[in-house]
C-alpha positions in Angstrom: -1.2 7.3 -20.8 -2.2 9.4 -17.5 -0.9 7.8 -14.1 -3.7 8.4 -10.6 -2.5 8.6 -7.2 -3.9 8.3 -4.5 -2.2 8.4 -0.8 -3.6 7.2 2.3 -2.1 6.6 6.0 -2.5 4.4 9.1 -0.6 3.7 12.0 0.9 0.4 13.8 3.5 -1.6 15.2 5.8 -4.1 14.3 9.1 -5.5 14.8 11.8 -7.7 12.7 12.3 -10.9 13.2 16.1 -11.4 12.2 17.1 -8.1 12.3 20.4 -7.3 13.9 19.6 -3.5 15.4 16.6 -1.9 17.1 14.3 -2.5 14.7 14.3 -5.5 16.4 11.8 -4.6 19.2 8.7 -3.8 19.0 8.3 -0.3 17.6 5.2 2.2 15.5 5.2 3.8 12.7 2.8 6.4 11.2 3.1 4.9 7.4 1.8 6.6 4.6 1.2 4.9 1.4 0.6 6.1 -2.3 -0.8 4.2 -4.8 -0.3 5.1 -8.6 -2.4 3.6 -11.6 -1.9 3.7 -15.1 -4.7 4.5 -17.3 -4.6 4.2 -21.1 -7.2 6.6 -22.1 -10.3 9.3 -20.8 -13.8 8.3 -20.7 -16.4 10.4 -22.4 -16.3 13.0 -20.0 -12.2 13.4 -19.8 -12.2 10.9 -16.2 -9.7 7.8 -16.7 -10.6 6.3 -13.0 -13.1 7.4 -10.5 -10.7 8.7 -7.6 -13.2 7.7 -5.2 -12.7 4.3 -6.6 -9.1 4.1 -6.0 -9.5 5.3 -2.3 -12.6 2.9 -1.7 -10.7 -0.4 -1.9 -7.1 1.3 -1.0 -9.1 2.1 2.7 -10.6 -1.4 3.1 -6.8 -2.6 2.5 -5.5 0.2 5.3 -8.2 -0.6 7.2 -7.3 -4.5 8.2 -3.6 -2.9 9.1 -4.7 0.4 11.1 -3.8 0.1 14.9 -2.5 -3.0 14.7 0.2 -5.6 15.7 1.5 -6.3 12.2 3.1 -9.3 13.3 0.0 -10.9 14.5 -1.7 -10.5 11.4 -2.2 -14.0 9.1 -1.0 -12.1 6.3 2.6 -11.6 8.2 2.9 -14.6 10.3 5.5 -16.2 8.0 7.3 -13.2 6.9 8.4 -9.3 8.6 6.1 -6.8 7.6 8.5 -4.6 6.4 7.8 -2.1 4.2 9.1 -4.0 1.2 6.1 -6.5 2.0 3.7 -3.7 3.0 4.0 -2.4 -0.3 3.7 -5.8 -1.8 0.8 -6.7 0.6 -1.3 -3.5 -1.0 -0.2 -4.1 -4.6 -1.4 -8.1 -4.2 -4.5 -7.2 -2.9 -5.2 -4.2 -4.9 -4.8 -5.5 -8.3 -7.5 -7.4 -8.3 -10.2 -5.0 -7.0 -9.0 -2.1 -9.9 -10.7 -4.1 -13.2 -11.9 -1.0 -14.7 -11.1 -0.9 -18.5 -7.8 0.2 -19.7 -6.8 0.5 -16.0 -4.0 -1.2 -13.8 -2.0 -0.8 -10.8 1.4 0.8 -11.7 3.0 1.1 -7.8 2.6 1.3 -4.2 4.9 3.6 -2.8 5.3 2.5 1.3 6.9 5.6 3.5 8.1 4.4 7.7 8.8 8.0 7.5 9.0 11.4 5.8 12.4 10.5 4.2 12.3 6.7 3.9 9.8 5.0 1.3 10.1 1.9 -0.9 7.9 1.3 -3.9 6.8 -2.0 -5.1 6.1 -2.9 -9.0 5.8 -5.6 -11.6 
């Protein structure tokens, strides 16, 4: 079994709704994300997934929450895009886009900052 990552980055704002503390207000991060995948086996060349694969569809994901509003987004009008749901946001929506053979998502690991991340996994 070999594992990929891949890591990207964006920037944008958010707040939380229900939050007792001043994450409350309307604040940025610079988040960086990693996203692992699990591959069972090589291909005839010793490649288990294209990187350039991974980072394709991981960067149209980033791209929809790059200098953004979070909170205005459709995809976090009914709940806080915190980074629990960030990670869970990319993991949803990249799933289904990895369908190479013998491939699968393993994690998305969500930073806020260089010493605070949360990773996401079924």
């Amino acid at each position: 079994m070999f594992k990929a990552n891949v890591t990207a980055q964006f920037a944008s704002a958010h707040k939380l709704i229900g939050y007792d503390g001043p994450c409350k207000n309307i604040h940025g991060h610079n988040w960086k994300i990693r996203v692992g995948i699990f591959c069972k086996k090589t291909d005839e060349i010793g490649l288990t997934i294209d990187f350039g694969i991974i980072k394709k569809y991981l960067n149209e994901i980033i791209d929809e929450l790059d200098h953004s509003f979070l909170n205005e987004l459709d995809s976090f009008k009914d709940i806080n895009p915190t980074s629990e749901n960030i990670a869970r946001y990319i993991y949803n929506n990249l799933k289904n886009k990895i369908v190479q053979e013998g491939c699968k998502i393993a994690d998305v690991e969500v930073w806020e900052s260089d010493k605070s991340s949360m990773i996401y996994f079924e």
